[in-house]
KESE-199249 format. One record per residue (C-alpha): y, z, x; residue number from 0. Coordinates in Angstrom, 2 decimals, always signed. Each point is the difference from the previous one (the first is absolute). Layout:
N
py = Y; pz = Z; px = X; seq = NUM;
...
end
This chain:
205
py = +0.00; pz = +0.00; px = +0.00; seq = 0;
py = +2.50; pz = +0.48; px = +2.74; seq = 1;
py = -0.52; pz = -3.18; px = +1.51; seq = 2;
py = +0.64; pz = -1.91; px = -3.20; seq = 3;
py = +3.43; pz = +2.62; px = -0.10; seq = 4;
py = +0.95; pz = -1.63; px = +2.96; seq = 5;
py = +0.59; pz = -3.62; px = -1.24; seq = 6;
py = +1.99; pz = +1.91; px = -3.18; seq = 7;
py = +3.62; pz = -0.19; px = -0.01; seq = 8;
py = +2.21; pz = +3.20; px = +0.75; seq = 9;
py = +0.20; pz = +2.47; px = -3.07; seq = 10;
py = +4.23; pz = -0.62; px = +0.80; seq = 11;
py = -1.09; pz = -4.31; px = +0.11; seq = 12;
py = -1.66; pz = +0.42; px = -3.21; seq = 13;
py = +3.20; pz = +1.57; px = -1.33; seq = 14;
py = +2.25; pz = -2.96; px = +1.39; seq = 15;
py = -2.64; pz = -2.60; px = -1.23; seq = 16;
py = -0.05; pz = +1.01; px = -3.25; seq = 17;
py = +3.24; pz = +0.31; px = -0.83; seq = 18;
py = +0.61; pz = -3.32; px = +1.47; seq = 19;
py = -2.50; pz = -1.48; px = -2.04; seq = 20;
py = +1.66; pz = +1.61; px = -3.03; seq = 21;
py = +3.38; pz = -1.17; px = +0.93; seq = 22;
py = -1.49; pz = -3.53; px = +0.54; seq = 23;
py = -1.33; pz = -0.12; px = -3.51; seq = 24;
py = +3.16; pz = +1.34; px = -1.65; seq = 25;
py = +1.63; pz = -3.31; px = +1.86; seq = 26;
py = -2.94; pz = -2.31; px = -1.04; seq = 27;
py = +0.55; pz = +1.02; px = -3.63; seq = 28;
py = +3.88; pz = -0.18; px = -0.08; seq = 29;
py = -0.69; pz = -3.11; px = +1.18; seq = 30;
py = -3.02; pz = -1.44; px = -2.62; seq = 31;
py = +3.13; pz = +1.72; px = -2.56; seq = 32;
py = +2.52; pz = -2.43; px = +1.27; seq = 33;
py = -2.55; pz = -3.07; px = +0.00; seq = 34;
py = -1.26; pz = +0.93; px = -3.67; seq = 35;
py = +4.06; pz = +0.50; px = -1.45; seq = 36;
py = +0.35; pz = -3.99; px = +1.20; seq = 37;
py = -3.35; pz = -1.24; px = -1.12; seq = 38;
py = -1.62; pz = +3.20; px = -2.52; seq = 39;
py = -4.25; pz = -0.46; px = +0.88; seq = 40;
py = -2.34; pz = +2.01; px = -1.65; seq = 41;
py = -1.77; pz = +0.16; px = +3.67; seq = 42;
py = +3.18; pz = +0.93; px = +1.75; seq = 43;
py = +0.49; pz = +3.07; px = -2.89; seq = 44;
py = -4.06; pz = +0.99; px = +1.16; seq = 45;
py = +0.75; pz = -0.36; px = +3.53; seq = 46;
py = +2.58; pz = +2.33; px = -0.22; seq = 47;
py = -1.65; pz = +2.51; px = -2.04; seq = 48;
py = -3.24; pz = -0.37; px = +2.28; seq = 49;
py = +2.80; pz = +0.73; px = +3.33; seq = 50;
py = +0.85; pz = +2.79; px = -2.50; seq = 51;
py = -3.34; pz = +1.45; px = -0.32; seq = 52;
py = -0.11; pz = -0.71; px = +4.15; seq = 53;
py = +2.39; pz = +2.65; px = +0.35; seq = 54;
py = -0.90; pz = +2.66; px = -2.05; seq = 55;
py = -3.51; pz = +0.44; px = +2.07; seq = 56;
py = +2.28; pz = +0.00; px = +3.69; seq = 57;
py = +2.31; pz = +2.57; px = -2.07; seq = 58;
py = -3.93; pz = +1.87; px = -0.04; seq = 59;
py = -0.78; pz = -0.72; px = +3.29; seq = 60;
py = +3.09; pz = +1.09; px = +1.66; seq = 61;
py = -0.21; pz = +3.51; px = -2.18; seq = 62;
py = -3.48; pz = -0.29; px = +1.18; seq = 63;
py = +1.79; pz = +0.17; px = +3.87; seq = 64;
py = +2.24; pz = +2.69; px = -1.03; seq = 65;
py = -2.51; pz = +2.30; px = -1.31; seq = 66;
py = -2.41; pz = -0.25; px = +2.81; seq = 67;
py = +2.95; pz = +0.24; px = +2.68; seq = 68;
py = +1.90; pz = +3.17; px = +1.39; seq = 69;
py = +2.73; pz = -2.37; px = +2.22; seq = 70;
py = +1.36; pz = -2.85; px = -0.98; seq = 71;
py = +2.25; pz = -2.22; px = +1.98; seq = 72;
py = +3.04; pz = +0.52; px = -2.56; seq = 73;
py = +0.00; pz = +2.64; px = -2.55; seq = 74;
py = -2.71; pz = +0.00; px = -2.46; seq = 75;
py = +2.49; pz = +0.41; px = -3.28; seq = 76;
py = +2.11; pz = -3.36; px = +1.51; seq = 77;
py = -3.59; pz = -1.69; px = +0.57; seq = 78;
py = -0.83; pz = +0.41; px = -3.74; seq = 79;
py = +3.02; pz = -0.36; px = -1.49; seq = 80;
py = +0.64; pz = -3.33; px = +1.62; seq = 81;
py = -3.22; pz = -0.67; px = -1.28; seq = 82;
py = +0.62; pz = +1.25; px = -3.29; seq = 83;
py = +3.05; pz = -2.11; px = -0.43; seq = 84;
py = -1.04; pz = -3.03; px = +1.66; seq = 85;
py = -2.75; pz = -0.10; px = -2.84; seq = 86;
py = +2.70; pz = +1.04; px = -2.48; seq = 87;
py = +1.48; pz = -3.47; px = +0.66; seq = 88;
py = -2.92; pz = -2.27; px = -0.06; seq = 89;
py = -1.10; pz = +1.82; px = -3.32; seq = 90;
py = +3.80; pz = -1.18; px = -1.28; seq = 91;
py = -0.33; pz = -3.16; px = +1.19; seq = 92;
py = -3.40; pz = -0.32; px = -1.65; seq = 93;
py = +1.20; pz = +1.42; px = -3.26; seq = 94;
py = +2.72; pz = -2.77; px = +0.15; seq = 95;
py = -2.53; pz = -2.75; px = -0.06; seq = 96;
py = -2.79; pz = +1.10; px = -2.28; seq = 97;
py = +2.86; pz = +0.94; px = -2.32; seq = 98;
py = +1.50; pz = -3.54; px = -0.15; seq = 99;
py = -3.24; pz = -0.95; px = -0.59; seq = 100;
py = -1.31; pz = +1.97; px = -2.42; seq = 101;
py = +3.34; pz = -0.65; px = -2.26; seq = 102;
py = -0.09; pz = -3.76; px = +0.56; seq = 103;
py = +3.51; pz = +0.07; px = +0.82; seq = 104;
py = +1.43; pz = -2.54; px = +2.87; seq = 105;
py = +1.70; pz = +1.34; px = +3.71; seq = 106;
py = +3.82; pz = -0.16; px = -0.85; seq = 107;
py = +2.37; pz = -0.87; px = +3.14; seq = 108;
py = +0.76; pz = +3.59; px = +0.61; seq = 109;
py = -3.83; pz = +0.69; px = +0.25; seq = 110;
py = -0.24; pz = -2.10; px = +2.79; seq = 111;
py = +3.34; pz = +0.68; px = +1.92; seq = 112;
py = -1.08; pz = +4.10; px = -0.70; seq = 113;
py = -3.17; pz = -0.61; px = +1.59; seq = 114;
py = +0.99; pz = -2.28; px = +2.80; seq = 115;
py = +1.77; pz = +3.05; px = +0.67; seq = 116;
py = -2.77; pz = +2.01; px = +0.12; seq = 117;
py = -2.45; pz = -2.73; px = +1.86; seq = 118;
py = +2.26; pz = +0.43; px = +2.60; seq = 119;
py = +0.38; pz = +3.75; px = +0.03; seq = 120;
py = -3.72; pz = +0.50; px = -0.06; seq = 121;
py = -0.28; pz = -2.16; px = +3.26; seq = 122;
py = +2.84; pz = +2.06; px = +1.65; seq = 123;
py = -2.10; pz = +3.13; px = -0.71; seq = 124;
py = -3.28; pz = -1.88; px = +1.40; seq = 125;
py = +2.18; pz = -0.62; px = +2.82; seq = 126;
py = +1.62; pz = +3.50; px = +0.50; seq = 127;
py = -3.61; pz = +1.77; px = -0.40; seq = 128;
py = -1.38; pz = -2.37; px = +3.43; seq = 129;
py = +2.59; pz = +1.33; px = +1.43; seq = 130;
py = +0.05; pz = +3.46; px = -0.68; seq = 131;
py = -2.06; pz = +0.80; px = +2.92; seq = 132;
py = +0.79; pz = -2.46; px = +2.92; seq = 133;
py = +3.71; pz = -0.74; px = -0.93; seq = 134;
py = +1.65; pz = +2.81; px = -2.32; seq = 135;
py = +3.53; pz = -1.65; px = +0.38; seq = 136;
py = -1.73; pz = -3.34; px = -1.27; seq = 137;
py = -1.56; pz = +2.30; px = -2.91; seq = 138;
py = +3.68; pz = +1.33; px = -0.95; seq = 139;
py = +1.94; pz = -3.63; px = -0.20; seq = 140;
py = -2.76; pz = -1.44; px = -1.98; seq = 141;
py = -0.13; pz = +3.71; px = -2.28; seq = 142;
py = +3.60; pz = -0.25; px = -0.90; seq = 143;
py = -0.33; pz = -4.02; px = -1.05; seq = 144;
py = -2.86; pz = +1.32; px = -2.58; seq = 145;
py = +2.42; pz = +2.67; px = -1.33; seq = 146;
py = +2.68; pz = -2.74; px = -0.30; seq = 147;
py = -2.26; pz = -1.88; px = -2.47; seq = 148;
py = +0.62; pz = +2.67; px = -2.28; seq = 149;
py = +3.39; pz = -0.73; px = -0.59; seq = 150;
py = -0.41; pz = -3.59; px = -0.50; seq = 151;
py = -2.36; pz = +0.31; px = -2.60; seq = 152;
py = +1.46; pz = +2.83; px = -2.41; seq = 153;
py = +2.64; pz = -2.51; px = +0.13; seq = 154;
py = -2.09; pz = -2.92; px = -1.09; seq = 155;
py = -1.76; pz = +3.01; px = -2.34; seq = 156;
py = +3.25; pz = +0.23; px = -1.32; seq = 157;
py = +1.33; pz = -3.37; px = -0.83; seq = 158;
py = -3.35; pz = -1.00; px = -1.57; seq = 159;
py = +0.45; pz = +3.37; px = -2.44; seq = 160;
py = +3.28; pz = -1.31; px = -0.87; seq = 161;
py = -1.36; pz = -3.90; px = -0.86; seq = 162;
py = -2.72; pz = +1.76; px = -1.61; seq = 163;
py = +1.59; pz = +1.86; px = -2.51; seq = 164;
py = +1.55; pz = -3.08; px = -1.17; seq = 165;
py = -3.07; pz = -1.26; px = -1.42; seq = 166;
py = -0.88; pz = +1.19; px = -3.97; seq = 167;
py = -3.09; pz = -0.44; px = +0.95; seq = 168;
py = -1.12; pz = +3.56; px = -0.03; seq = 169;
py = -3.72; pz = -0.33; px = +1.33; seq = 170;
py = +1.13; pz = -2.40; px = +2.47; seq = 171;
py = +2.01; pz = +2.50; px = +1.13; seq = 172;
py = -2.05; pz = +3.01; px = +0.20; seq = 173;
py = -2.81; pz = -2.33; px = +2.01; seq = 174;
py = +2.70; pz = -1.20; px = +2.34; seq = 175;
py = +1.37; pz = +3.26; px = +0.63; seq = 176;
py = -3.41; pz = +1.75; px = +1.19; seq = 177;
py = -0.46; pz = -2.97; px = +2.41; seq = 178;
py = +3.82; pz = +0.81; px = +1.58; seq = 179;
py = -0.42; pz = +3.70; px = +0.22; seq = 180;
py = -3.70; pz = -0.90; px = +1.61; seq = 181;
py = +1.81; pz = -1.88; px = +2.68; seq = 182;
py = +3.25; pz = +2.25; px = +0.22; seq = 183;
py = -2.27; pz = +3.35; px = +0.50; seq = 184;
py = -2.10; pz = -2.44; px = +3.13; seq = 185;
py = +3.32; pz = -0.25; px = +1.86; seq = 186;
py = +0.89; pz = +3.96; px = -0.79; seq = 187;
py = -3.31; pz = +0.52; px = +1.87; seq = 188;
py = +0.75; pz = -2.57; px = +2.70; seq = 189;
py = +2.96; pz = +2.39; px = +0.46; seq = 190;
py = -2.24; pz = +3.00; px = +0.11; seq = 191;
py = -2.06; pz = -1.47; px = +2.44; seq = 192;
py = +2.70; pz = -1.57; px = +2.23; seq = 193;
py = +1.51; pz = +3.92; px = -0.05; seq = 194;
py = -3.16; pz = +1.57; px = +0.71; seq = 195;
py = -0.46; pz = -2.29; px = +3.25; seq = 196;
py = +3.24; pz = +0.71; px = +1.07; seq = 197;
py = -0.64; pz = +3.82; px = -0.17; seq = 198;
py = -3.09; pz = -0.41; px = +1.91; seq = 199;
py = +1.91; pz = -1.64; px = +2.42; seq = 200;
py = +2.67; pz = +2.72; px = +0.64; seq = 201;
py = -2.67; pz = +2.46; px = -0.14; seq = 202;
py = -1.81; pz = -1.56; px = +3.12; seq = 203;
py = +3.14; pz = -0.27; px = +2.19; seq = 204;
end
């Protein structure tokens, strides 16, 4: 058995690994998002829930890790809550997708601006997470362009509230609306998670 722990990766590798896997799929979803509000698939919507479904079990693994580990290389709470809210957004994302979907309603302009947004935001974070270790200062710049995505979408949020209110048709509305706050409440977690990196960064120096 200890030979075979030899050609295992370091319990603080694991940690990195697996939250740059998790990162990875949170950009590979915003991403499928961005491609399905152009051209709305039925296999795009299942890949993204299946990326969805990818994440929960490394959100299991990694607690998993945590458990089953007395040092970490950063502190266990900013491990799982980076965790916690990385999932948090890939969950939105998803919601966003099955939801438009499920109500048979088209992806209006704002839709796709909001989550072109957030595509972007989610591969600043993927970005900011490889970094955390080898290049904190890297980590920061791309942290603080996730957070900015926040701002740019509760704008778009918004404008698309005010257009939608407009409309008399009231159903239309109500469907519309859940899809926005899906994809406003992704980029308050991009925020979360861009803040949370940045904390872990001032803690380490």
């Amino acid at each position: 058995m200890w030979l075979a722990d030899l050609f295992l990766p370091s319990r603080e590798d694991r940690f990195w690994s697996l939250l740059g896997k998790h990162s990875g799929i949170l950009a590979e979803a915003a991403q499928k998002l961005c491609t399905y509000m152009v051209s709305p698939d039925a296999e795009l919507s299942e890949g993204i829930d299946h990326l969805e479904k990818q994440a929960d079990q490394l959100v299991v693994q990694l607690t998993d890790e945590l458990r089953g580990t007395f040092v970490t290389p950063i502190d266990r709470q900013d491990i799982y809550g980076l965790a916690e809210t990385i999932d948090d957004m890939i969950d939105y994302l998803n919601n966003a997708a099955r939801e438009i979907e499920l109500f048979a309603v088209s992806p209006t302009t704002h839709m796709q601006a909001m989550t072109r947004e957030l595509a972007a935001a989610a591969s600043d974070i993927a970005a900011a997470v490889k970094a955390l270790k080898p290049h904190p200062d890297e980590a920061w710049r791309k942290a603080l362009e996730a957070c900015a995505a926040e701002n740019a979408v509760e704008k778009r949020y918004r404008a698309a509230l005010a257009e939608l209110f407009c409309d008399d048709d009231i159903h239309h509305i109500f469907k519309l609306r859940e899809i926005y706050r899906h994809l406003s409440n992704s980029a308050d977690r991009a925020d979360a998670v861009g803040r949370l990196i940045c904390r872990i960064v001032v803690k380490a120096t």
